[in-house]
C-alpha positions, 0 to 999 in steps of 0.5 A: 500500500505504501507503494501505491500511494507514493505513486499517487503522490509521484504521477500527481505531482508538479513534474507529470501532467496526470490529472486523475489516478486510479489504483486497484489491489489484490491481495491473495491467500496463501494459494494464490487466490484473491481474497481481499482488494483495495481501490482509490481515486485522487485527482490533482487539484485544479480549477476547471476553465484554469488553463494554468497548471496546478500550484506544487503546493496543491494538495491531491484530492480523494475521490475516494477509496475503499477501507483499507490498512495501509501496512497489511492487507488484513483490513481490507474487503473482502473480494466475496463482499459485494460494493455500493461505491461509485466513484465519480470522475468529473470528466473535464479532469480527463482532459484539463487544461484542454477543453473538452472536444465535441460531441458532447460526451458525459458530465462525469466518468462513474467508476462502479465499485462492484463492476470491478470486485466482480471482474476480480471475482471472475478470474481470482488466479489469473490477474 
């Protein structure tokens, strides 16, 4: 988990023009089989319409993340647990300090949870 985050920290930072991250974590039983997972997602805070790069002080901005411990993976869900979460991107972050080219396409990016712990579920050995 730690890794994840400074991740995170490194592909929001000043020096990369990411503007939302996303991490999803297996962690598997002692027989290779997915037992628990993590997910999270940040974005770098900006302003929409500022076509300036955000400030180096800027602090990143959850979107949100499932429960977790950030040592172990023993805090974390249960991959047998189904999830209500959906996370929204709004969607001009995909394209800041662009505008957002036509046709219109939706208002936010919905990330559903449980579409991803089911995709897990799917293959729990073959990742």
């Amino acid at each position: 988990m730690p890794q994840l985050l400074a991740l995170r920290d490194l592909y929001l930072g000043p020096n990369t023009q990411v503007n939302v991250y996303v991490a999803i974590k297996v962690f598997s039983d002692d027989n290779g089989v997915a037992n628990r997972w993590w997910m999270g997602v940040w974005h770098r805070n900006v302003t929409l319409g500022s076509l300036a790069p955000a400030p180096v002080n800027n602090p990143i901005v959850e979107l949100g993340q499932l429960p977790h411990n950030l040592n172990t993976g023993k805090g974390h869900v249960l991959v047998s647990a189904p999830r209500n979460e959906q996370f929204i991107i709004p969607t001009w972050l995909l394209y800041h300090p662009m505008q957002i080219p036509p046709p219109a396409i939706p208002q936010n990016l919905v990330l559903d949870v449980e579409q991803f712990r089911l995709t897990i579920t799917l293959n729990p050995t073959n990742r």
